[in-house]
C-alpha positions, 0 to 999 in steps of 0.5 A: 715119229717116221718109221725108219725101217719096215719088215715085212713077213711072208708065209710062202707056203700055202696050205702050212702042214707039219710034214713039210718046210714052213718057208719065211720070206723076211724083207727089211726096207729102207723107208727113210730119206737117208742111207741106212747101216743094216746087218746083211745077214738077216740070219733067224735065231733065238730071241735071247742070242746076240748071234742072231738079227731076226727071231720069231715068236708063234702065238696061238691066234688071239693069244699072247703066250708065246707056243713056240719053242727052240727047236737047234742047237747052233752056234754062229760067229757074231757079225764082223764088219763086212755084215755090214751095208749101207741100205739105200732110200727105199732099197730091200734086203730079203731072207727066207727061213723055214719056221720048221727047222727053227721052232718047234710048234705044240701042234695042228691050230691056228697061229700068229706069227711075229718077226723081230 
């Protein structure tokens, strides 16, 4: 099966410390031969919200029990028609977020992160 799309994920921050922002770069490519329609907005949220296109998961590392737990309350409007764009053959669309400001973490360890 071709893979359509690839989302890479990148911790900016180095060291990671709970005192400071925890920035996320999200890059969503367009690997196939053919144009495809993307949400632009690429906005985080939470996995069981339809007002969202990304949603993060932390792990502790090698476990499969999700730690992480929402850290807002928010409320977005669901996307409109202007949302939408064509993502040419290997063209990119980025965002950033802080992990911080979106999940709360249990606490100082070592972690696996997934985007979706």
């Amino acid at each position: 099966m071709t893979q359509l799309l690839q989302l890479e994920v990148r911790i900016q921050t180095q060291p990671v410390r709970f005192s400071m922002p925890c920035w996320v770069e999200v890059t969503l490519t367009n690997q196939h031969s053919a144009p495809l329609l993307i949400n632009q907005r690429l906005a985080v949220g939470y996995k069981n919200r339809p007002d969202r296109e990304l949603y993060a998961e932390v792990f502790r590392r090698g476990g499969n029990e999700v730690v992480s737990r929402d850290a807002r309350l928010y409320q977005r409007d669901l996307p409109q028609l202007q949302d939408y764009i064509s993502l040419e053959p290997g063209e990119s669309k980025s965002t950033t977020f802080d992990l911080f400001r979106w999940y709360d973490i249990p606490g100082p360890g070592e972690y696996d992160l997934i985007v979706s």
